[in-house]
N, C-alpha and C positions, 0 to 999 in steps of 0.2 A: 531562465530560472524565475520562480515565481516569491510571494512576498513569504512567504512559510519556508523557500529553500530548498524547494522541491527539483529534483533532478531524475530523470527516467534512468531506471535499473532495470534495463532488458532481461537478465538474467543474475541472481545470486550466485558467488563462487564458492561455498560452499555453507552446511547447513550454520555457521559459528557467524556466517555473516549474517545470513537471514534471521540468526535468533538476535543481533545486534540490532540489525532493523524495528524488528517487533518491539524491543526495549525505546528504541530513539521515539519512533512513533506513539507509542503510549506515552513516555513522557509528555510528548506535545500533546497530547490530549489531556494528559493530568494538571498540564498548565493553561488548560483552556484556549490553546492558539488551533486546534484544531476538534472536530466529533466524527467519533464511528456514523454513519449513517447506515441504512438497510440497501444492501445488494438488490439492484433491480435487473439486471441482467450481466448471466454470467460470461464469463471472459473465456474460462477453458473448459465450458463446460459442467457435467454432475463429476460429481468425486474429488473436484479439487475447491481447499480449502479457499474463502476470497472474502476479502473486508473492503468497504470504502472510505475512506475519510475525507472530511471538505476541511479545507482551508479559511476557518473563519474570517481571515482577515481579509483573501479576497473571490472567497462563495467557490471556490475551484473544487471539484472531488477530483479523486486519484483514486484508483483500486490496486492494491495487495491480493497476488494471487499466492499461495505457498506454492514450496517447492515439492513436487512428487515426479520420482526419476522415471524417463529422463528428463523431465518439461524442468528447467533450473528455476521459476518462477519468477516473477514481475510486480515492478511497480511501476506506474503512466496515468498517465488523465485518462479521463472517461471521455471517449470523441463520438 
């Protein structure tokens, strides 16, 4: 686990959880512990939705891929 609380989510169980995500995550951005940055390469691809954020506290980005069926979508570090 990282200093933000960052945990890999291979796949969302359903869309109520990934809208919960969205919400956690933006919080942490509206408290300034973390920032959207720009997608420099995509993870699944064209047609699926995909955000990054870094970890201000400690420079880490992680990418948000949404879900489109049947890929359940992702959150992980950028390797």
């Amino acid at each position: 686990m990282n200093k933000c609380n960052w945990e890999v989510i291979d796949e969302f169980l359903s869309p109520q959880e990934y809208e919960r995500f969205v919400a956690w995550i933006t919080d942490q951005v509206s408290a300034g512990m973390v920032e959207q940055v720009p997608v420099q390469e995509s993870y699944a691809g064209p047609g699926f939705e995909e955000k990054w954020f870094r970890c201000i506290v400690e420079s880490e980005t992680w990418r948000l891929v949404s879900p489109q069926v049947p890929f359940r979508g992702y959150w992980g570090p950028i390797e």
